[in-house]
BAFIFI-271257 format. One record per atom (N, C-alpha, C): z, y, x; residue in three letters. Coordinates in steps of 0.05 Angstrom, whole numbers, plus 5000, padded with zeros to 4 digits. Atoms other than C-alpha are relative to their C-alpha. Layout:
N
ZYXALA/...
% end
This chain:
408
500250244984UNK/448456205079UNK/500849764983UNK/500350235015UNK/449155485056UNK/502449905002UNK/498750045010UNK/454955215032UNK/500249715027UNK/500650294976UNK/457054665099UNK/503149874999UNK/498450244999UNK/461554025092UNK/500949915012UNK/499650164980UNK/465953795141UNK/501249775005UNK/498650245003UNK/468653145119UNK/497349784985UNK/501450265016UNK/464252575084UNK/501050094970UNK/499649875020UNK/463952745009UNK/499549704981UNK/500450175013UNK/465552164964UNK/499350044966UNK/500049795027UNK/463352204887UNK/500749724988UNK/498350105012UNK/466851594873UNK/497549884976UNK/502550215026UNK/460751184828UNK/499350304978UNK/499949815020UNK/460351894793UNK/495850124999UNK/502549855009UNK/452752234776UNK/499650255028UNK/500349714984UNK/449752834824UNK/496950024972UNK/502349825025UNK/445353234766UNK/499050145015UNK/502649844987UNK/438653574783UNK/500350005031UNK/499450034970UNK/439353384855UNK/496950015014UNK/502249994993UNK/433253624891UNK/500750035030UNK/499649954963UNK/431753454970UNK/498650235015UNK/501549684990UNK/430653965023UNK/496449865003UNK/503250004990UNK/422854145030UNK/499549985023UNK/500949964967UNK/420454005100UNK/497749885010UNK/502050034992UNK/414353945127UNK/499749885035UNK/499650204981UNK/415453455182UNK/503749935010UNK/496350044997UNK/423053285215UNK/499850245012UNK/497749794983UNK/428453795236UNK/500249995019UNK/500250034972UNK/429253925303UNK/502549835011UNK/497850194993UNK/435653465313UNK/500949824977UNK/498750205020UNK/435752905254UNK/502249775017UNK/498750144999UNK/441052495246UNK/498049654985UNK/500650225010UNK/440251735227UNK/500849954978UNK/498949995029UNK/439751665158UNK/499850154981UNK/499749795011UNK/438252325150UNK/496850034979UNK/502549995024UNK/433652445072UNK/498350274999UNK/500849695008UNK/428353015058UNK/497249914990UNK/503549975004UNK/421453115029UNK/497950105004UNK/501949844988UNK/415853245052UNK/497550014988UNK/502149915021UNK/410453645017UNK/497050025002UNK/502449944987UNK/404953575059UNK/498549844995UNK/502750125022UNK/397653395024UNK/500049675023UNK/500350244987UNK/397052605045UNK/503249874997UNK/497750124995UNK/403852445051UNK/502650014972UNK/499649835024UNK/408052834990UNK/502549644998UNK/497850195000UNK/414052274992UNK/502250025021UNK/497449984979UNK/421652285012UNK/499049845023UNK/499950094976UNK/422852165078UNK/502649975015UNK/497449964986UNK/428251925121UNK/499449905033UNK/500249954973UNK/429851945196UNK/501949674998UNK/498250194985UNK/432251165228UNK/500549975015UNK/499050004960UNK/434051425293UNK/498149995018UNK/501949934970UNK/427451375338UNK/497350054973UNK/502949825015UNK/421551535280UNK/501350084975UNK/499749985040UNK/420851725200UNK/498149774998UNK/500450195024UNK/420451335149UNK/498550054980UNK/499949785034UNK/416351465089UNK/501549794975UNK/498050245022UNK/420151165026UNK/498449964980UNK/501250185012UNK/415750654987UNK/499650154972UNK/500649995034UNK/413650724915UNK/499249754994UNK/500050285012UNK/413350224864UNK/496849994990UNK/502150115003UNK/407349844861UNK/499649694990UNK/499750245015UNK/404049244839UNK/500049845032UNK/500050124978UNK/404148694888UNK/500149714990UNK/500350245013UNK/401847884887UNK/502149905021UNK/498350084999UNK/407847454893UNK/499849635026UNK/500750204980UNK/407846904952UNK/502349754993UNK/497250295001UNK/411546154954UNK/501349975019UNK/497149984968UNK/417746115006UNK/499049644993UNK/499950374989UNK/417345415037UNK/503250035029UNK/497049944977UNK/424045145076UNK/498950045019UNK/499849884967UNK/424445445144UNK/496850035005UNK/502149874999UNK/417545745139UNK/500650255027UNK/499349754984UNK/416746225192UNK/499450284987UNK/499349625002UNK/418347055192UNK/497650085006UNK/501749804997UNK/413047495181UNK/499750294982UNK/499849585005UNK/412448365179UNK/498250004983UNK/501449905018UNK/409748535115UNK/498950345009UNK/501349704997UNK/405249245118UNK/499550164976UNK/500449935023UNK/405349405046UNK/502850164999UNK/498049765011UNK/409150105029UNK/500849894978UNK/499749935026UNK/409749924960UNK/502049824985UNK/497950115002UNK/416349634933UNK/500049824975UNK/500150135018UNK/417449024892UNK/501550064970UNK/498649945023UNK/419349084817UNK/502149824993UNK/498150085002UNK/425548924794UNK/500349604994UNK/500450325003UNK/423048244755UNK/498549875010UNK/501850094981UNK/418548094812UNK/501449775018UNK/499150234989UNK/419547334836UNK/498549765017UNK/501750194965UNK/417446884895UNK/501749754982UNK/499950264999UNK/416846154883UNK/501849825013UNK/497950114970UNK/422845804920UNK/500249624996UNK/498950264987UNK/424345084947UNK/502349854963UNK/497850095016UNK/428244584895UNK/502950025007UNK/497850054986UNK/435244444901UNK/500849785015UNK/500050224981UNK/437444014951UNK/502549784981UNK/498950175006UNK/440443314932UNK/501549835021UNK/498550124975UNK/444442834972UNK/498149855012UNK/501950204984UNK/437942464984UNK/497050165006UNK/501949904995UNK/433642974989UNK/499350285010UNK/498749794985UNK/433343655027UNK/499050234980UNK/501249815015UNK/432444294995UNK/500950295014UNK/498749754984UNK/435644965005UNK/502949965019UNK/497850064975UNK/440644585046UNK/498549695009UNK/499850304982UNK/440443935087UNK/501349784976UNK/498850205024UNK/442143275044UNK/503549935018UNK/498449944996UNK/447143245092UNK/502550094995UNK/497349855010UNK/450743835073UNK/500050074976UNK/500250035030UNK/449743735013UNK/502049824987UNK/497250244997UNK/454343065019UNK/502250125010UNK/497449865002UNK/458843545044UNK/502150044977UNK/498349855006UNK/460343904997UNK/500449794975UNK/499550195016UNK/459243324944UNK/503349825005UNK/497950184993UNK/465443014980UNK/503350125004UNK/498249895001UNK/469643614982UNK/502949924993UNK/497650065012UNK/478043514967UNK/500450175007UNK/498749835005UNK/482843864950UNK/503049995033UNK/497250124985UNK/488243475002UNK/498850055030UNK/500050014968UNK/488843535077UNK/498049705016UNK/502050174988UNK/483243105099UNK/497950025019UNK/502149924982UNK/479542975161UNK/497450014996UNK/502449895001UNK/472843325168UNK/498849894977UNK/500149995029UNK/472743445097UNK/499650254999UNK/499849715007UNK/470844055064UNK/501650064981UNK/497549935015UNK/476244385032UNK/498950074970UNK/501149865030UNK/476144574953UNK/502350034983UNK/497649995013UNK/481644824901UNK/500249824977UNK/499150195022UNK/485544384853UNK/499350144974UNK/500249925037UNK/485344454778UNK/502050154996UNK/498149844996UNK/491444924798UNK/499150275012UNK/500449844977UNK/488145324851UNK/500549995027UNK/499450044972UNK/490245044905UNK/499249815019UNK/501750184979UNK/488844694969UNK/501749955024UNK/497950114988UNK/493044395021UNK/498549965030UNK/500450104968UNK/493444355098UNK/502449975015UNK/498150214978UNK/497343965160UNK/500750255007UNK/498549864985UNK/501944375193UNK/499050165019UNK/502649934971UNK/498244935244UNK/501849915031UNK/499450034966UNK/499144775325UNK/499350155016UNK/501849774980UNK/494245245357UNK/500550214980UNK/498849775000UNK/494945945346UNK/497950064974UNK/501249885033UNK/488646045299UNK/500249754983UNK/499050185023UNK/490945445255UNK/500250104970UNK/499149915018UNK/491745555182UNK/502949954998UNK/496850115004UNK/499645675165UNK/500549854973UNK/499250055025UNK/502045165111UNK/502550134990UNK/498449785013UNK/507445485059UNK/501849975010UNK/497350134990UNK/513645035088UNK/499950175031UNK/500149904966UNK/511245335158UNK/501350374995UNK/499449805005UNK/511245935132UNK/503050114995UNK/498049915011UNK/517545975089UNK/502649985022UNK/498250044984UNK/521345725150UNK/499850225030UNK/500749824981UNK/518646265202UNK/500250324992UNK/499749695016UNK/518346875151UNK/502050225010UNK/498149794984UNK/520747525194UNK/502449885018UNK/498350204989UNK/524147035228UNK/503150014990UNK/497850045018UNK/529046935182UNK/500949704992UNK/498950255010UNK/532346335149UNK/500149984969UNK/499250025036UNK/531346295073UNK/501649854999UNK/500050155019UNK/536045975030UNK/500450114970UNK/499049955017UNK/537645944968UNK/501850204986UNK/497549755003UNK/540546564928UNK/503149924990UNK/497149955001UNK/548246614917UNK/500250054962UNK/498649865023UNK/551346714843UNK/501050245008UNK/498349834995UNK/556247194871UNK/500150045030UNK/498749924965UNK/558047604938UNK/502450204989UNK/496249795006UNK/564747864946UNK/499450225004UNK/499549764992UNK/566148554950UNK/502250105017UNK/497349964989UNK/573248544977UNK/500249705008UNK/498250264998UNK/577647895008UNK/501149954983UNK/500350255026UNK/578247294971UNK/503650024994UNK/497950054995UNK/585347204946UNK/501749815022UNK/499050214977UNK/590246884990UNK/499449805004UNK/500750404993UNK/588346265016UNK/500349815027UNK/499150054974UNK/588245855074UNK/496449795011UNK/502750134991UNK/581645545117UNK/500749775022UNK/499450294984UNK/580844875148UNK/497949774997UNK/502650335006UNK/574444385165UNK/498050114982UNK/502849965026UNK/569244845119UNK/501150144976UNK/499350145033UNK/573544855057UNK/501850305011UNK/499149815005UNK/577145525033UNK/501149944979UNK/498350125020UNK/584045384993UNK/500850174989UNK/497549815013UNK/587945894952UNK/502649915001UNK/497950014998UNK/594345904964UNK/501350194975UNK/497349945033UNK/596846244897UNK/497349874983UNK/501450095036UNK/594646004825UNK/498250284986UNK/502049855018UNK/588546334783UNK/497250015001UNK/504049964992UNK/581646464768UNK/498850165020UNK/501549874978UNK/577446684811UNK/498450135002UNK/501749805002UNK/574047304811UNK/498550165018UNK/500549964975UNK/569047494851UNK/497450334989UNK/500749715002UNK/565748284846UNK/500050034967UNK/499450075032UNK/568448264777UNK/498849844980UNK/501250255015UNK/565347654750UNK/502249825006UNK/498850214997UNK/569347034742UNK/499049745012UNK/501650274995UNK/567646394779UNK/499649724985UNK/499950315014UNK/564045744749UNK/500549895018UNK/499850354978UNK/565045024782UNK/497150035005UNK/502150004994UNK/558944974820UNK/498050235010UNK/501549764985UNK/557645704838UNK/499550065029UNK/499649994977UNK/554745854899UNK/500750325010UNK/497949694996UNK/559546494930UNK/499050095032UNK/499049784963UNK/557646974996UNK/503650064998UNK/497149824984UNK/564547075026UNK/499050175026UNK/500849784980UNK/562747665073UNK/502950245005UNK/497649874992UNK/569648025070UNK/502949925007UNK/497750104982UNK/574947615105UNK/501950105016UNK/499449844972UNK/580247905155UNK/498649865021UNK/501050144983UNK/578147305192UNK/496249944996UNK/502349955003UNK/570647405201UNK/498549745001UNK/500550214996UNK/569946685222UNK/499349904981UNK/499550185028UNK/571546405151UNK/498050094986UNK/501749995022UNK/565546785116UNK/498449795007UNK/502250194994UNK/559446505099UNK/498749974966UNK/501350165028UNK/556346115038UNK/500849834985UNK/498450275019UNK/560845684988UNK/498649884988UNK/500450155029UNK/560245234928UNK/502450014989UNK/498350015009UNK/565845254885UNK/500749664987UNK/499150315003UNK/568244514887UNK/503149994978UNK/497550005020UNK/575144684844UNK/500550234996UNK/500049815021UNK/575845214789UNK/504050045006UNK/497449885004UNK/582745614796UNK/500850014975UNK/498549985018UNK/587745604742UNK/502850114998UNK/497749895003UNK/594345844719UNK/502549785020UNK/498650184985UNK/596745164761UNK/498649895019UNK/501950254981UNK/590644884808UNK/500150295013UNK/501749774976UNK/588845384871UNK/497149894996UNK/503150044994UNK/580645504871UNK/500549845024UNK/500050174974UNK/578345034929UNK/497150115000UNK/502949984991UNK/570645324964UNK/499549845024UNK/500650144982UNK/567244905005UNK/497450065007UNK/503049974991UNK/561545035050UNK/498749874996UNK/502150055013UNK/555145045024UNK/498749825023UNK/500950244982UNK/551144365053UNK/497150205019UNK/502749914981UNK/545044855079UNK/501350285017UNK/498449714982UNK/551045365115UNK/502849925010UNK/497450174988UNK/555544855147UNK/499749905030UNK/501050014962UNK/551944805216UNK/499550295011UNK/500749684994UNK/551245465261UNK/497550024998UNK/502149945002UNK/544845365266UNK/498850064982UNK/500349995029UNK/543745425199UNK/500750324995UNK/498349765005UNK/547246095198UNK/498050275011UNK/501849754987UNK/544046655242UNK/496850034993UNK/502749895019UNK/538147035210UNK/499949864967UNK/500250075024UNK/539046695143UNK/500150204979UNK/500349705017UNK/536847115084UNK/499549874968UNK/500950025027UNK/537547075017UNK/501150234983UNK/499149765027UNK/539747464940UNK/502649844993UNK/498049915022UNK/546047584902UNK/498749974974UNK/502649985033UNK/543547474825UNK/502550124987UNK/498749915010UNK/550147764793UNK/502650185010UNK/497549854987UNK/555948214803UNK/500650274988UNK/500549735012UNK/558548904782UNK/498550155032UNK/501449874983UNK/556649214855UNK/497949825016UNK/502250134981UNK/552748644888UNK/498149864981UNK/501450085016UNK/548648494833UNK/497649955004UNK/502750014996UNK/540648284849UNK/500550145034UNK/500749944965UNK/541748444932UNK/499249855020UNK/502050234970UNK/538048164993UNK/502150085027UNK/498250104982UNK/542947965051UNK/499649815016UNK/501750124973UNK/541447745123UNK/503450005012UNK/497050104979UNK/547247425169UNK/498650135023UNK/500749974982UNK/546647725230UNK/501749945024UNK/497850184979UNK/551147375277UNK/497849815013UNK/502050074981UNK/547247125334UNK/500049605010UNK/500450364996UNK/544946335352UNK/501950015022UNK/498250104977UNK/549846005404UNK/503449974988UNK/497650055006UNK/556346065361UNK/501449734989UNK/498550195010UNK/561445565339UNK/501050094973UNK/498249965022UNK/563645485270UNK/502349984985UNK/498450094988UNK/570045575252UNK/500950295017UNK/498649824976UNK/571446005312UNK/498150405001UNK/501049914999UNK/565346485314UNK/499650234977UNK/500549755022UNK/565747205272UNK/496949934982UNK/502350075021UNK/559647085213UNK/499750274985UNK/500149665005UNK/557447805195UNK/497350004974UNK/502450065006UNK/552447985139UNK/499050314998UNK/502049775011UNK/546748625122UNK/499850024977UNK/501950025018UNK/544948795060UNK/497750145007UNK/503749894995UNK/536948905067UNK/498550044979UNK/501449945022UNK/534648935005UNK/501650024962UNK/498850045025UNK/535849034923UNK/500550244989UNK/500349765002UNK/537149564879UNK/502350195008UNK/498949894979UNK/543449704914UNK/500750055020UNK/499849894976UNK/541449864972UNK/500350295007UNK/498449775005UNK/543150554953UNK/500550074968UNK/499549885027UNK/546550914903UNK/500050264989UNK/498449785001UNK/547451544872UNK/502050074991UNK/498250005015UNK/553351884868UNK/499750274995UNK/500149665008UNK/555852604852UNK/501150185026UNK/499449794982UNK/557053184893UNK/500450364972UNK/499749745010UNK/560353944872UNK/497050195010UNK/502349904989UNK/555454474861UNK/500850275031UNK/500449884976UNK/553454974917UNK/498650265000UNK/502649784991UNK/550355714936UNK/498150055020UNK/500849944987UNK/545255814977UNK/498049705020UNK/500350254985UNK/544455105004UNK/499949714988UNK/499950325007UNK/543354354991UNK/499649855015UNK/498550184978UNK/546853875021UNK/499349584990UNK/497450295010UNK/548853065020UNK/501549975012UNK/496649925000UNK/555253215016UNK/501149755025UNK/499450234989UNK/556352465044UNK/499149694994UNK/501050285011UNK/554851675053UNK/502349864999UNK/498850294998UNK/559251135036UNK/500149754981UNK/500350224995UNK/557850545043UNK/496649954989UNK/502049955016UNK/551250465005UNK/499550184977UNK/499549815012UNK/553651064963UNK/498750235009UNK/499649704990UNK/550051784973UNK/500550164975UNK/500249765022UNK/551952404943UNK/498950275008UNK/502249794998UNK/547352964939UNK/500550174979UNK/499149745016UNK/549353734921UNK/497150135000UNK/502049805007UNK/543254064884UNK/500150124995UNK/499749645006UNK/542054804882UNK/497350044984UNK/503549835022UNK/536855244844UNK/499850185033UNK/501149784979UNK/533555584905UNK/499250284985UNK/500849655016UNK/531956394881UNK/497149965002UNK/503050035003UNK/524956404900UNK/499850025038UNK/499850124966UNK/524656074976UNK/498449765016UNK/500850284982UNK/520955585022UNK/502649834997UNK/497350134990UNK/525955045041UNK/499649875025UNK/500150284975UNK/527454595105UNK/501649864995UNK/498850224998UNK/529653985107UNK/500449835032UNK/500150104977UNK/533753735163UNK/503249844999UNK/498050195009UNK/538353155175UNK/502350055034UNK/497750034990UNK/545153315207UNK/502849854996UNK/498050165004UNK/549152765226UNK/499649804972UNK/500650035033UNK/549252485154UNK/499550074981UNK/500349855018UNK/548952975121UNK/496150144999UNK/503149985010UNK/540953185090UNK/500950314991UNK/498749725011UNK/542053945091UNK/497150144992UNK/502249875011UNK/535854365056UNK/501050335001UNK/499649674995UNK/536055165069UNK/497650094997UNK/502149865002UNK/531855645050UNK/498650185024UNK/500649854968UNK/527055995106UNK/497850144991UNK/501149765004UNK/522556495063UNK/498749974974UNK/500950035012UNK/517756645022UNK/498149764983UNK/501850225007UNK/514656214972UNK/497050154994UNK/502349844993UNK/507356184969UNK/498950164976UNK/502249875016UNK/503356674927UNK/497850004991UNK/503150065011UNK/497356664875UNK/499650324992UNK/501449825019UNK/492457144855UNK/498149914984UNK/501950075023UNK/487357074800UNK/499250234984UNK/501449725018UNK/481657544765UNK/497049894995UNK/502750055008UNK/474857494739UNK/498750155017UNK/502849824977UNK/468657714785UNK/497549914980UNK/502949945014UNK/461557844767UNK/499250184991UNK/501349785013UNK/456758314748UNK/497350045003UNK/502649965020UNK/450458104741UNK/497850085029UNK/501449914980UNK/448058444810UNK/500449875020UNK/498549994983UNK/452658334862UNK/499849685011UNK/499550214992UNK/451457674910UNK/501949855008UNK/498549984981UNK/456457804957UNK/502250134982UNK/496649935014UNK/464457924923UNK/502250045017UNK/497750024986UNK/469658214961UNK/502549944980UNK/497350105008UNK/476757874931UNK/502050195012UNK/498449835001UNK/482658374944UNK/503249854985UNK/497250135010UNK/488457814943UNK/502350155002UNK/497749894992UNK/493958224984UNK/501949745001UNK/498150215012UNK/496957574991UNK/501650015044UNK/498649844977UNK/498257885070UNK/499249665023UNK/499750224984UNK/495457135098UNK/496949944999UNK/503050125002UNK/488756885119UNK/499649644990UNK/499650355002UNK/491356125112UNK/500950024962UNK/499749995033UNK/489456125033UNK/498249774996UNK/501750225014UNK/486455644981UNK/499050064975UNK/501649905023UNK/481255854940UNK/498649834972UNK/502150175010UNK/477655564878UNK/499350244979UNK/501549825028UNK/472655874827UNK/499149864980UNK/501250195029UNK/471155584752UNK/498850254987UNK/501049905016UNK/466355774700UNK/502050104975UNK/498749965021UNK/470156304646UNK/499649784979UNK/501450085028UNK/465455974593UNK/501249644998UNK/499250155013UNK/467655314600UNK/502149845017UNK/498350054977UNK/472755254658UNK/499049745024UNK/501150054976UNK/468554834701UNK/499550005029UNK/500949894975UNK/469154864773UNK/497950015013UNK/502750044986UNK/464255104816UNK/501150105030UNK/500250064973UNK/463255154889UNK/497550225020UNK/501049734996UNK/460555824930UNK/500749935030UNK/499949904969UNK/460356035009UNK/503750234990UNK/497049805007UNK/468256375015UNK/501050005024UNK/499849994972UNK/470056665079UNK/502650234999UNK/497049754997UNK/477856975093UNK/499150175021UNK/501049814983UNK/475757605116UNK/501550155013UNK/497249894987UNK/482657925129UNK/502649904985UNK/496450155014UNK/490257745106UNK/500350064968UNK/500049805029UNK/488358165042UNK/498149954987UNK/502449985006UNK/481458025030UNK/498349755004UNK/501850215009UNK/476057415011UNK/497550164992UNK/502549935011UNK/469057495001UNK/498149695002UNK/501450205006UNK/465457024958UNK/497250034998UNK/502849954986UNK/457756914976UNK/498349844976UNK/501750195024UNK/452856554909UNK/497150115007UNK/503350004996UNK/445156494910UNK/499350174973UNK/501349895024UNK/444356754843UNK/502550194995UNK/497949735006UNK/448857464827UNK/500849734971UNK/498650005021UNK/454057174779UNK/500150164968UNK/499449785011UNK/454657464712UNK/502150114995UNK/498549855011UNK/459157994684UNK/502249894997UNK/497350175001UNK/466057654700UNK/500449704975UNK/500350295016UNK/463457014680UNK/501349795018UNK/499150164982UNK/467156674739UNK/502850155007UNK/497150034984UNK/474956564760UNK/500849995016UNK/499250114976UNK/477356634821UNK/503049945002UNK/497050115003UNK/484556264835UNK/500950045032UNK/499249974967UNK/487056444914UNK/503049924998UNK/496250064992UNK/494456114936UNK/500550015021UNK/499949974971UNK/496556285004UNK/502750125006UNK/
% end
């Protein structure tokens, strides 16, 4: 029997070699649309395809005299089978000018002559000597979004500006009042083991008082005699300003390159109101750590904080499952792994090949290649029992000139 497809078969811009259509001497008794074949019958002797209510026959190349297109000429059904050649060309219309019509309207022709780049009424749009092109703010729903619209709506978030530094721990002692965060002892100021410049902008996110985080500037550099002085940052000094705001960390030993979202909700007072943050993004949004080894099993051991640690085993020779308890990502083994067989078939006579996997499963995966030059090829293969395959070819194979590979 014939070798039958049950998916769409892509070949990816690739070749089909010696590809010959079925013979048929009129349609099949149930064509599809679309569906190709040839037909050999004296008079006709040209592919054929089915377009859903007749056949088709498919053209040949011929000669054919070339006609002049005029604008908006009316539509008319040609009756000639015979298909134009590649450098075969029809006479067409000039181009249209602003004063004169052609393959467009002079009209729109002044269109597009008038094109800008800038937000202008009933203008046609066109890109700068940049690439770009500019529009008014949208109102209605299919509007184009400009970038500012954009950047201010984005996951509904609050961009600003990224941070030098986010704390890891509470700031040294200090005292808060009106925005401004004082130190109360003398020294530099270190923030996830970096030192602070004048002018850095600092996440405070670990406060006892949750109120006091937020977004600094470092307005006065700590010394062996001055207390640091931070003062809230001018785009994180209103609440509104605060909730959903998202930006990066650019340095630090643990908060180094991270993405951080406030999530403290609109309606608070500042000042008074806990200021909480996420990290959502960056490359430490996890880490690895270590874990002892283990028999039998593989675990993660545990999370903290953006830390996991993960105990790897050597499985013996086992399936695994994977299933998440609690926190922990526990992996156990639950049987056999799968099995291959492999042998040469052929002999020259034989159409029909019974295979003799023993692999004890009908749910297998077969393929066959050419010994001679490992080539795959492609046969009728039907799981005949948990033990047993039989491969089906049009032409007897020769003399274990073909591979069979079964994994199941």
């Amino acid at each position: 029997m014939a070798s039958k497809e049950l998916s769409n078969i892509d070949m990816n811009n690739l070749e089909i070699l010696n590809l010959r259509l079925q013979q048929l001497a009129g349609a099949p008794g149930t064509p599809v649309e679309g569906l190709f074949w040839y037909d050999p019958t004296a008079g006709i002797k040209h592919p054929v395809f089915w377009d859903g209510a007749v056949l088709r026959i498919v053209p040949h190349l011929g000669a054919t005299v070339p006609t002049t297109e005029t604008v908006a000429q009316a539509a008319a059904a040609g009756s000639s089978l015979e298909v134009a050649r590649i450098d075969h060309k029809h006479a067409l219309p000039g181009q249209a000018t602003t004063g004169a019509d052609g393959f467009m309207s002079a009209a729109d022709k002044a269109l597009l002559a008038n094109a800008v780049p800038t937000a202008t009424v009933s203008t046609l749009m066109k890109r700068d000597s940049a690439g770009r092109a500019q529009a008014v703010d949208p109102v209605a729903n299919a509007d184009i979004a400009t970038k500012s619209y954009v950047d201010a709506h984005a996951m509904g978030q609050k961009p600003k500006d990224s941070v030098r530094l986010a704390t890891a721990i509470a700031l040294p002692a200090n005292a808060y009042a009106a925005n401004v965060i004082t130190a109360t002892i003398f020294g530099v100021l270190s923030v996830d083991g970096i030192n602070a410049a004048l002018g850095d902008r600092i996440l405070v996110k670990n406060e006892a008082t949750a109120a006091n985080n937020g977004v600094y500037t470092v307005t006065t550099l700590g010394t062996a005699s001055v207390y640091f002085v931070l003062t809230r940052a001018t785009d994180f000094n209103v609440w509104t300003e605060i909730p959903s705001s998202f930006f990066f960390s650019e340095v630090g030993t643990t908060n180094a390159d991270c993405g951080w979202t406030c999530i403290s909700d609109a309606g608070g007072t500042l000042g008074t109101t806990a200021i909480a943050f996420t990290q959502t993004s960056g490359p430490g949004a996890w880490k690895a750590g270590t874990a002892a080894g283990a028999t039998g099993v593989a675990v993660l051991d545990n999370t903290t904080g953006n830390t996991f640690n993960f105990r790897a085993i050597k499985s013996a020779n086992g399936k695994i499952t994977i299933t998440l308890v609690g926190q922990d990502l526990v992996i156990t083994d639950t049987g056999t792994l799968q099995g291959k067989y492999a042998a040469n078939i052929g002999d020259g006579v034989a159409t029909s090949i019974v295979v003799t996997h023993g692999l004890g499963t009908q749910d297998i995966v077969p393929s066959v290649r050419l010994v001679a030059d490992n080539s795959i090829v492609y046969c009728d293969m039907v799981a005949s029992t948990s033990t047993t395959a039989t491969f089906t070819f049009v032409v007897a194979p020769a003399l274990n000139s073909l591979r069979v590979t079964i994994v199941g």
